[in-house]
Backbone bond lengths (Angstrom), bond angles and torsions (degrees), N, CA, C in turn:
res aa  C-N    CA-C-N  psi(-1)  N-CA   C-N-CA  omega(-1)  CA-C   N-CA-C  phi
1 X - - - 1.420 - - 1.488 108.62 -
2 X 1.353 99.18 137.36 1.437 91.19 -163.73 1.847 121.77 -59.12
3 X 1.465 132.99 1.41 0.979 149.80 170.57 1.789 102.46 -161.95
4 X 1.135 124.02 13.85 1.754 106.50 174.34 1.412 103.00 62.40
5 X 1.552 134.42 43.92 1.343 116.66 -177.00 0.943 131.36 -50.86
6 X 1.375 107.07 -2.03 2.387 116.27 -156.82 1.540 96.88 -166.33
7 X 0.815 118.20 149.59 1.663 140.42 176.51 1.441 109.10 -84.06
8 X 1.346 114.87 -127.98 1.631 106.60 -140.00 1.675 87.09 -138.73
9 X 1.155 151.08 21.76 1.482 129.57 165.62 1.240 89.34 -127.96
10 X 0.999 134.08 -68.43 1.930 156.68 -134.82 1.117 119.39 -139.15
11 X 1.647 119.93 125.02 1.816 92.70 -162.35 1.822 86.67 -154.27
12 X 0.935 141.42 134.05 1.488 148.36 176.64 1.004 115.21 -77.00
13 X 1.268 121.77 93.49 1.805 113.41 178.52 1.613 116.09 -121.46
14 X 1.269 119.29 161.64 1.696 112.68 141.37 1.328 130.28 -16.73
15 X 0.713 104.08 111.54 1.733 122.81 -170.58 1.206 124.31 83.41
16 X 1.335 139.11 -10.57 1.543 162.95 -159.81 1.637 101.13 -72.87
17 X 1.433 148.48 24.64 1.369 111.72 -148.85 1.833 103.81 -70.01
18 X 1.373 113.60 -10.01 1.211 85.45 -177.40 1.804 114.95 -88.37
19 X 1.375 108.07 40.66 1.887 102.30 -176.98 1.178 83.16 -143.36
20 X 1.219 159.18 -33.12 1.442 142.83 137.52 2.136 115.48 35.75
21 X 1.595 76.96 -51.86 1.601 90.78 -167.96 1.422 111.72 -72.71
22 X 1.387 117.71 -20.66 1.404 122.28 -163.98 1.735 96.99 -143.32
23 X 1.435 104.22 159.70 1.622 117.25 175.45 1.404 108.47 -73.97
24 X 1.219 128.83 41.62 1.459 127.83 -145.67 1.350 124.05 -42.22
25 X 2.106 114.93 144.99 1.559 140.44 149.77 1.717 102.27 -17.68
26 X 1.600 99.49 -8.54 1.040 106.66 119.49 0.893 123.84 -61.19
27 X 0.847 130.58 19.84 1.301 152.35 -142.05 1.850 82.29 -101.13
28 X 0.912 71.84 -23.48 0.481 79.13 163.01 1.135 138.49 80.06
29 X 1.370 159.23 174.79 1.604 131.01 116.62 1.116 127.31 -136.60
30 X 1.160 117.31 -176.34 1.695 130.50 -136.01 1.574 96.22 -63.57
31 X 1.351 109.65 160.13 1.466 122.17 161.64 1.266 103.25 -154.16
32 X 1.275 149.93 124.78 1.046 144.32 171.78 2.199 130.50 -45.19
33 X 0.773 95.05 152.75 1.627 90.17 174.46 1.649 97.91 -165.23
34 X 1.377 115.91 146.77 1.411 142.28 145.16 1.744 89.25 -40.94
35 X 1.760 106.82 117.50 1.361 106.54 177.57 1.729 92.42 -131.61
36 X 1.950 118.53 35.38 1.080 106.32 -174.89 1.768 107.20 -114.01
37 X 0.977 162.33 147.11 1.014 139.08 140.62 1.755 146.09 -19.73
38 X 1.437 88.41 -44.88 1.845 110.07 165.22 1.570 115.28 -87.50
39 X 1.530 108.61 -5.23 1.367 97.34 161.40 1.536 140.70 -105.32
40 X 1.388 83.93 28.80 1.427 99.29 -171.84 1.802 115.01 -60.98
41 X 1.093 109.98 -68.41 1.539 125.99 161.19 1.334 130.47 -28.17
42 X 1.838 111.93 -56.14 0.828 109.82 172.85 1.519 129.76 -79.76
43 X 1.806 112.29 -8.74 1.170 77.25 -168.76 2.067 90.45 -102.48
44 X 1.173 99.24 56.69 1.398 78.30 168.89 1.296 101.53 -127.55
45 X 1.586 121.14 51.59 1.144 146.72 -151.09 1.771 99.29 -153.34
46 X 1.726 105.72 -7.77 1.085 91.12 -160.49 2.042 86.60 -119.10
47 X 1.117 130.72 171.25 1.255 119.88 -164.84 1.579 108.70 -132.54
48 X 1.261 133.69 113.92 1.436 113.64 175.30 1.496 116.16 -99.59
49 X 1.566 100.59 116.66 1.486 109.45 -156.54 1.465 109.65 -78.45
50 X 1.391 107.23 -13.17 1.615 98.47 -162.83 1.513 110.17 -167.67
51 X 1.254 129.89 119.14 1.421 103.48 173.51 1.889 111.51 -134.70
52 X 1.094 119.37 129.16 1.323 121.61 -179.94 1.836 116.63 -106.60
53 X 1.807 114.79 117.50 1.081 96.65 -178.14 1.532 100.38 -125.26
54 X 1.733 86.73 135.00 2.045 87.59 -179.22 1.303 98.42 -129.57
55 X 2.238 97.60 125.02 1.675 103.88 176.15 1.613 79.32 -111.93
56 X 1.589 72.58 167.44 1.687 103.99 -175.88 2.053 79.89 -143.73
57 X 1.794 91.94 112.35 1.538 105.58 153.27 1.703 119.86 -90.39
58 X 1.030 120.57 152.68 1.688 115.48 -175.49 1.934 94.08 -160.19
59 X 1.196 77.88 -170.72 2.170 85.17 -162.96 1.923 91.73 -120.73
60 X 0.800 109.17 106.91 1.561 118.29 -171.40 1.841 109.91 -50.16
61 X 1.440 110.57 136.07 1.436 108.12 -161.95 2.043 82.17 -127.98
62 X 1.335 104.07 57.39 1.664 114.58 154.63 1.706 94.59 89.32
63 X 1.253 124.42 0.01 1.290 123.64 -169.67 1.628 115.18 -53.82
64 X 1.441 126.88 137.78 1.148 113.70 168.80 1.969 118.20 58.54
65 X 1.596 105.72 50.95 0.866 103.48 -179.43 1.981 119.93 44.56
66 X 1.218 100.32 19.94 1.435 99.56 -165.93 1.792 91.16 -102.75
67 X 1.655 118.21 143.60 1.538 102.31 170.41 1.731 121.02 -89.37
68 X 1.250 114.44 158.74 1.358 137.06 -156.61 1.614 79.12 -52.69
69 X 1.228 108.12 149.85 1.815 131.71 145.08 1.740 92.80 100.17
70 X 1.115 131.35 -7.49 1.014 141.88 -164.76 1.809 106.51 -75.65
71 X 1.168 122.11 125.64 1.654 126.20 168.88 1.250 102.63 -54.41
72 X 1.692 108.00 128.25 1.469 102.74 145.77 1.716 122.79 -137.93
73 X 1.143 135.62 -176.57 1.654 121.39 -161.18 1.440 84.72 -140.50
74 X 1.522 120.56 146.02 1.353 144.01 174.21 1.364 112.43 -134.41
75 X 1.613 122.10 99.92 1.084 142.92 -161.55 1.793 111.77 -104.85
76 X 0.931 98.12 101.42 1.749 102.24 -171.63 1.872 98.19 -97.91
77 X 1.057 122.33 150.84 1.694 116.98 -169.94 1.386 99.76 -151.95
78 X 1.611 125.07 121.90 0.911 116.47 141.11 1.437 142.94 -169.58
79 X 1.459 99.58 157.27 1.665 97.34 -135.05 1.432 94.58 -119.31
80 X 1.772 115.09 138.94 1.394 125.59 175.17 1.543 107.63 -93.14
81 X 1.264 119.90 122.49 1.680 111.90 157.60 1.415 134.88 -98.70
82 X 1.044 135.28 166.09 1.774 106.05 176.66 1.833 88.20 -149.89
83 X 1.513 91.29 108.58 2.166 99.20 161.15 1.330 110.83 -40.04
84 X 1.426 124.51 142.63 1.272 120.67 168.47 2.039 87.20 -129.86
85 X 1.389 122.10 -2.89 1.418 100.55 -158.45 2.046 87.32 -128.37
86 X 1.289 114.63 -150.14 1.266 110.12 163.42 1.329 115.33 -80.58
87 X 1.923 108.42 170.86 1.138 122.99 -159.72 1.780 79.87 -85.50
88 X 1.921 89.19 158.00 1.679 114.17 -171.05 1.381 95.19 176.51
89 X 1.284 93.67 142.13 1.513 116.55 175.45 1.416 108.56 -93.43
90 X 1.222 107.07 163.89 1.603 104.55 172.07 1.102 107.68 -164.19
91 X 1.695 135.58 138.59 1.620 133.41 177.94 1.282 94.92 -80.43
92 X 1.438 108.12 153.92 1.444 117.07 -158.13 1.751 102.26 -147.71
93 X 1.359 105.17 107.81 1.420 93.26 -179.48 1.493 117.11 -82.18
94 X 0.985 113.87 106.47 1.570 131.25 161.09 1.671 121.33 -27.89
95 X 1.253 87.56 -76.25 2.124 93.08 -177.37 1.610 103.07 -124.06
96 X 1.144 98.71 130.77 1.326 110.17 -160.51 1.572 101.33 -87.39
97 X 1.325 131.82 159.20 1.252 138.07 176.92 2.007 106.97 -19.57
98 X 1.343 106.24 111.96 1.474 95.35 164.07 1.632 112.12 -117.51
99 X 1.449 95.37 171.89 1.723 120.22 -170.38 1.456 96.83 -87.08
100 X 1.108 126.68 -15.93 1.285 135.94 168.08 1.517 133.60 -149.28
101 X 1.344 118.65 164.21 1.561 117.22 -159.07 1.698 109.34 -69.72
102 X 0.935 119.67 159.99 1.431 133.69 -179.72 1.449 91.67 -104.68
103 X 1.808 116.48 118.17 1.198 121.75 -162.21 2.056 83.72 -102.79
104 X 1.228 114.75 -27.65 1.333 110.06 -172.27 1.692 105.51 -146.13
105 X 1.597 105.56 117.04 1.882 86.38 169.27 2.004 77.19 -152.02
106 X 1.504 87.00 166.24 1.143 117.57 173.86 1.726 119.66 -170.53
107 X 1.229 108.56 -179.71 1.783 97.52 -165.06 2.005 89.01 -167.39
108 X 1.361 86.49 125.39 1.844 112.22 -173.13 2.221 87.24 -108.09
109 X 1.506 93.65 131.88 1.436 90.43 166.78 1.591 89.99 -124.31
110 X 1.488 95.76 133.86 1.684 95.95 178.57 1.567 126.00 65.24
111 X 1.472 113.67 -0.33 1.102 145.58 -169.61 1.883 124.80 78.36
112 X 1.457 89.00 26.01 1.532 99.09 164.22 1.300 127.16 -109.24
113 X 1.469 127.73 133.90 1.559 127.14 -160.59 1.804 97.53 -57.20
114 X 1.037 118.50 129.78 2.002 116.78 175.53 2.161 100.29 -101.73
115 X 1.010 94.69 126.21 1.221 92.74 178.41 1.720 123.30 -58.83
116 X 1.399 117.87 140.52 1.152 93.22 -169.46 1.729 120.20 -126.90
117 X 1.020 150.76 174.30 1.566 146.12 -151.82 1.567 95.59 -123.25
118 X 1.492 143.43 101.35 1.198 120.67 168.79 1.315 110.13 -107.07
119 X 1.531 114.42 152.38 1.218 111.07 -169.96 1.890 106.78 -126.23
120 X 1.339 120.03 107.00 1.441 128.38 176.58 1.148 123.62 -70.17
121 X 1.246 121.20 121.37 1.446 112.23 -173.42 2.196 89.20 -139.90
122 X 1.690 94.28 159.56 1.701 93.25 160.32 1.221 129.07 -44.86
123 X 1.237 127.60 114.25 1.267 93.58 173.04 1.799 104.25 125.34
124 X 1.233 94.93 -58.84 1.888 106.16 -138.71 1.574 96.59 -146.15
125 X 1.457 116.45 143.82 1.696 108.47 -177.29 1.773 85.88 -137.90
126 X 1.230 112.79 135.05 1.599 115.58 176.81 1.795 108.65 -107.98
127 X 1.132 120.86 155.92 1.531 126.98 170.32 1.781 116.15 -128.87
128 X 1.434 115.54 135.39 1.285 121.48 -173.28 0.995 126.36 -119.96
129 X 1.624 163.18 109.34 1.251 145.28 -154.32 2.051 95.99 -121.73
130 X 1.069 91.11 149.96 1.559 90.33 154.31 1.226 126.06 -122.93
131 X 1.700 105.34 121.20 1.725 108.29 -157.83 1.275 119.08 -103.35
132 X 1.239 135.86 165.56 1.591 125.51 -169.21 1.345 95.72 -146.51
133 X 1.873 108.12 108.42 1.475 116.85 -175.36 1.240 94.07 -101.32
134 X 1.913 121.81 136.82 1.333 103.16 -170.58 1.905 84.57 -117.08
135 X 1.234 98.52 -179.54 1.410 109.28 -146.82 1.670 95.24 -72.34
136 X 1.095 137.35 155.85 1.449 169.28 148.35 1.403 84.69 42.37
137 X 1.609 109.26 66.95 1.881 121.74 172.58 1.584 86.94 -141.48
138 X 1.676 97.31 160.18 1.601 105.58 149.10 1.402 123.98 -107.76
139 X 1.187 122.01 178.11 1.643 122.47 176.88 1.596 106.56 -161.85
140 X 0.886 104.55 164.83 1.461 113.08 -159.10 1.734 95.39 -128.55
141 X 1.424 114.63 122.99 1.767 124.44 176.74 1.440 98.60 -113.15
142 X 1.099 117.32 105.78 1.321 116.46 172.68 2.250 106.59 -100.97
143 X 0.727 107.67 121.80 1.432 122.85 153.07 1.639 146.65 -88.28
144 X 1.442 115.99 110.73 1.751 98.32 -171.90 1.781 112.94 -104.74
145 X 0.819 139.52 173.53 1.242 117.33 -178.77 1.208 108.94 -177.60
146 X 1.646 124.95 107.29 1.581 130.83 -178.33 1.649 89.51 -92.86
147 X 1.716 112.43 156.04 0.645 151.10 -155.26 1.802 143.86 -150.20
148 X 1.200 143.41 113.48 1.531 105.41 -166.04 1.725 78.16 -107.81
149 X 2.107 90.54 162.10 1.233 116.77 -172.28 1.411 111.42 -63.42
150 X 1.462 134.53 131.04 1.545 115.11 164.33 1.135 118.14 -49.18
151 X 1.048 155.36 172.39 1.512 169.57 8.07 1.781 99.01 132.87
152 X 1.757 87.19 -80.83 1.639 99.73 163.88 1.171 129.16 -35.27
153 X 1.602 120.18 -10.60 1.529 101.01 -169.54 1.542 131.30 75.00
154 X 1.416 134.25 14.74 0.997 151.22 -131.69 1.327 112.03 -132.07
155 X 1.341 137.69 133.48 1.317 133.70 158.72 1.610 110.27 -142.12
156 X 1.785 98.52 137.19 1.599 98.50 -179.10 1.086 111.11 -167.75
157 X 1.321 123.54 -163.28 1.409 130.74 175.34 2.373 102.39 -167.75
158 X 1.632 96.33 149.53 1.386 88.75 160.68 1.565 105.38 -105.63
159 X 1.378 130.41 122.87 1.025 135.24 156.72 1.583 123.38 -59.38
160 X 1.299 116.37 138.73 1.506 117.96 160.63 1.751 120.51 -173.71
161 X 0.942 115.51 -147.69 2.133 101.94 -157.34 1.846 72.71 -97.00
162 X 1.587 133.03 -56.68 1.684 114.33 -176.51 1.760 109.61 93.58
163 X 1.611 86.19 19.55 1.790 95.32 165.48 1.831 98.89 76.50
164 X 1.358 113.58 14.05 1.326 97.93 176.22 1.575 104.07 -104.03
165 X 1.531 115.39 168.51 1.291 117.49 164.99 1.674 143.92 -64.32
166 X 1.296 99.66 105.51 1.726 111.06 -176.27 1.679 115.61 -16.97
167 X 0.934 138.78 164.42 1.088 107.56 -18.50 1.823 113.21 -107.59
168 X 0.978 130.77 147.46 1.589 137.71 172.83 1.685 103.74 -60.53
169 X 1.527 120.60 115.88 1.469 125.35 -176.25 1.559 108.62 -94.53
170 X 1.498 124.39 -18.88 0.918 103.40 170.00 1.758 107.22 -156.75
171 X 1.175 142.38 144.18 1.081 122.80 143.17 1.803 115.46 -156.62
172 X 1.515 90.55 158.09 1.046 104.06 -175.43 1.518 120.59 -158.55
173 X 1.692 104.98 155.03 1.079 118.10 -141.60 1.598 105.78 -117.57
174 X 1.484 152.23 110.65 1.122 127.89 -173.50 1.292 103.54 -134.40
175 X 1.513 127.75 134.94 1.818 146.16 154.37 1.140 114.82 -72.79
176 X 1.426 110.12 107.37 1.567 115.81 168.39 1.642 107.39 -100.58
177 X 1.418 117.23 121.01 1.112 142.32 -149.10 1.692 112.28 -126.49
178 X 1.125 111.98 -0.63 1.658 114.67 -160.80 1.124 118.81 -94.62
179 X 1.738 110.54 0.67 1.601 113.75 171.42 1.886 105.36 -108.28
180 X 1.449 98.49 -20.61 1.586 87.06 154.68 1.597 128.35 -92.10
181 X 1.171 112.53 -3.17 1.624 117.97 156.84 1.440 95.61 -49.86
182 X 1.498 96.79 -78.50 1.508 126.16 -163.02 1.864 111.69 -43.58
183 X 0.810 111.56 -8.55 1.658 141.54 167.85 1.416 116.48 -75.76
184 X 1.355 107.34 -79.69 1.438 126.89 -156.89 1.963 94.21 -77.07
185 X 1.418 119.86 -21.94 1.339 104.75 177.41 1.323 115.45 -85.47
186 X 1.380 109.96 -20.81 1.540 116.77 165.44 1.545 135.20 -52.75
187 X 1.609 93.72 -36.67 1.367 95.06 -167.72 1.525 108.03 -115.79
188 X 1.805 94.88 27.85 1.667 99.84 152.73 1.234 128.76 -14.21
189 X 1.378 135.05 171.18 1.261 134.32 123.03 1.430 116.00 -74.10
190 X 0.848 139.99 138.33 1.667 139.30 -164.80 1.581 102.55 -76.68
191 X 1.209 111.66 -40.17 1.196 128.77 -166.49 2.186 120.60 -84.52
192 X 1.601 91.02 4.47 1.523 93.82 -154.23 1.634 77.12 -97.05
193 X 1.668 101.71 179.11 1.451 118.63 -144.73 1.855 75.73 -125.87
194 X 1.273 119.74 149.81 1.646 124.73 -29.09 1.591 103.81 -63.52
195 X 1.557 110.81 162.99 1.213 139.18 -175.59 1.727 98.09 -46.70
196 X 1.211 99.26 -78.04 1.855 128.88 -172.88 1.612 101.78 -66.53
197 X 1.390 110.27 131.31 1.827 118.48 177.62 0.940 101.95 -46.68
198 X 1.525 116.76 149.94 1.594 132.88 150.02 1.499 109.34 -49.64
199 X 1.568 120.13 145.34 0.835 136.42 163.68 1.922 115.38 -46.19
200 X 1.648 125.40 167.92 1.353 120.89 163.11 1.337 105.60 -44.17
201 X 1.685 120.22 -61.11 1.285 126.70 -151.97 1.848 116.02 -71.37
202 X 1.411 101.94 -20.61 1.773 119.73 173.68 1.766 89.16 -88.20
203 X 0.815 122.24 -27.34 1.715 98.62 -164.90 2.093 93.64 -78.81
204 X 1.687 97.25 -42.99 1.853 76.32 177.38 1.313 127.58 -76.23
205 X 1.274 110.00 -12.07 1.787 111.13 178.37 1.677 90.97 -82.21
206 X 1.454 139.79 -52.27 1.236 114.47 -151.65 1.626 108.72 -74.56
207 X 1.765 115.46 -22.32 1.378 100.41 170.47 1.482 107.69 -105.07
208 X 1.347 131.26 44.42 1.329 130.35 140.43 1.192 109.31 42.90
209 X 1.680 106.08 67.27 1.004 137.61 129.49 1.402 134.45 -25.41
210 X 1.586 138.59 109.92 1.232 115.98 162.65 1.775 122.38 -98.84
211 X 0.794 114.63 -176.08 1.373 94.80 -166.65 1.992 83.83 -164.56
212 X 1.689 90.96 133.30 1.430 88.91 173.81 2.051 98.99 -151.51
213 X 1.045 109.24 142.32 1.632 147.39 -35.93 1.471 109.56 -17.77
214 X 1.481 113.62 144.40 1.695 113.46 160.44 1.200 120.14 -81.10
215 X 1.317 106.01 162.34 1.867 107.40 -158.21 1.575 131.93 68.32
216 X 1.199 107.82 29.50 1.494 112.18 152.82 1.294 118.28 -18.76
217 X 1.317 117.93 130.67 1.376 129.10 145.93 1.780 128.17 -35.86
218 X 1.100 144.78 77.09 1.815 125.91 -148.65 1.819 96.84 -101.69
219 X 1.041 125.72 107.56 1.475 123.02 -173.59 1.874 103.03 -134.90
220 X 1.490 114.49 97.55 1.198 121.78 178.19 1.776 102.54 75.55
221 X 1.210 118.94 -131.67 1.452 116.33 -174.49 1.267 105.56 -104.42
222 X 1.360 116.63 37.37 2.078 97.71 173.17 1.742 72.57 -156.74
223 X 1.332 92.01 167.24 1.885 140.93 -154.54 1.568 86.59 -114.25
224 X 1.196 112.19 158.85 1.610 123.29 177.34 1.612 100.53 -169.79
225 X 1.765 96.57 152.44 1.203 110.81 -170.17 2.039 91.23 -133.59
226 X 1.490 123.17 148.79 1.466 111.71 170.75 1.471 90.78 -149.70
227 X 1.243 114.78 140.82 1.721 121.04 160.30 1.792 99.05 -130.80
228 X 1.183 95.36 129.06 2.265 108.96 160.42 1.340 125.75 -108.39
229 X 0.814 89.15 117.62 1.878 86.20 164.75 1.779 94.64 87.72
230 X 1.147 106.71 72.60 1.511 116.83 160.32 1.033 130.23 -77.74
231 X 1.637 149.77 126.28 1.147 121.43 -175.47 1.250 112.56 -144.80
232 X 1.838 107.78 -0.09 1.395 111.71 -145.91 1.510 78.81 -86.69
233 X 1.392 136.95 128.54 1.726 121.66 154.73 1.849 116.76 -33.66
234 X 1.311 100.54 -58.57 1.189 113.26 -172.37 1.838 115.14 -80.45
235 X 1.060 106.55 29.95 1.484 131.38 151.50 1.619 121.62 -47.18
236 X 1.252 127.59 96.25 1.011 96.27 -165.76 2.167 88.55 -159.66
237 X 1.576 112.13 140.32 1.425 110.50 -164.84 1.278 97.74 -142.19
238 X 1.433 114.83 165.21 1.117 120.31 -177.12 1.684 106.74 -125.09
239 X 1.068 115.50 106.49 1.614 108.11 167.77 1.107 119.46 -143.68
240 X 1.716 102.86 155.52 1.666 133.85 -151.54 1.132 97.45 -173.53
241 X 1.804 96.96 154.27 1.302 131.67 -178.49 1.683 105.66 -124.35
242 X 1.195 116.43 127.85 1.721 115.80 165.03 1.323 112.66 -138.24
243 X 1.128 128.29 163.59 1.468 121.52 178.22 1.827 103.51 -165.60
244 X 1.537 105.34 165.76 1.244 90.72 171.90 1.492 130.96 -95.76
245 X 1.112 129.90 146.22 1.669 135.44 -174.42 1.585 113.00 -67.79
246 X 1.374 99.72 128.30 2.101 103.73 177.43 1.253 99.69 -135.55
247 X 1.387 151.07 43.46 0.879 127.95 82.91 1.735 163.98 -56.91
């Protein structure tokens, strides 16, 4: 993203009017960026080849001091880079300002835990890693990150290239949705018409769902988004999920 404007639940973007109200779960989540001054240069030397992000929303069953019925977002991230210039480190902000606390995050580089700097503020909790791209290698930053839902009901992110070097080979975006199916058919009315649950595709139209980009991918119980072959710099999308609450 071209600066990570929003974090990992809730995130305010272009076109959003309904997150306007909040920094949104957009909150966003993390994407990395050069958060140094001297790394400006280099890392546009550095290439992010690929990035795959899979949340899983669910209805909190007391987790994390959090109470039962409560939204929460599980943000899995992960992103390939590949050096094209010399090796350089760079602090890398992870999760960008959130509207709410990060009940769980951590970040494997190469699949080793990287220590990380968090910074609490009202409001908003930030995360920092310090990364070490070594010269004309790739590495893989993976990020996980629980979350509670804003207020709004909302989950998103603004996508974009994030000041790194063109072009992005793959990414993609997928909603796993099958424990709030698995929710909302439960707490039926027993008595409501039809007898037998709505289908996946009746459970998001009847709680009016928005969904941005339109036209999701719908494969079993989660939504999917994929773009290849990125190249435009100025690439740049906005996507989120909101819907309305029945519990």
């Amino acid at each position: 993203m071209a600066n990570h404007r929003n974090c990992f639940p809730l995130l305010p973007a272009r076109g959003w009017p309904l997150l306007w109200p909040i920094a949104l779960l957009l909150c966003p989540l993390p994407g990395l960026r050069a958060d140094c001054p001297d790394c400006e240069d280099t890392a546009k030397l550095i290439q992010r080849v690929s990035v795959r992000d899979d949340y899983t929303i669910f209805l909190s069953s007391r987790q994390n001091g959090v109470p039962v019925g409560v939204p929460l977002v599980r943000l899995t991230r992960i992103e390939q880079f590949r050096n094209v210039g010399p090796t350089c480190e760079k602090r890398l902000l992870l999760a960008h300002p959130a509207t709410t606390p990060y009940l769980e995050i951590q970040c494997l580089i190469d699949g080793a835990p990287a220590p990380l700097e968090k910074i609490e503020k009202k409001m908003e909790d930030s995360c920092f890693a310090d990364v070490v791209f070594p010269a004309g290698k790739e590495i893989e930053i993976r990020t996980e990150i629980l979350q509670r839902v804003d207020a709004n009901d909302i989950v998103g992110d603004q996508i974009d290239y994030d000041d790194w070097q063109p072009r992005i080979d793959d990414y993609r975006v997928t909603v796993d949705l099958g424990k709030m199916y698995d929710s909302f058919c439960q707490t039926r009315d027993p008595g409501s018409k039809p007898a037998s649950p709505p289908t996946f595709e009746e459970f998001l139209k009847s709680q009016e769902f928005e969904l941005e980009p339109a036209g999701p991918q719908i494969e079993g119980r989660t939504i999917s988004w994929h773009w290849q072959h990125i190249s435009d710099p100025d690439w740049d999308i906005s996507f989120y999920i909101r819907w309305k609450p029945w519990w």
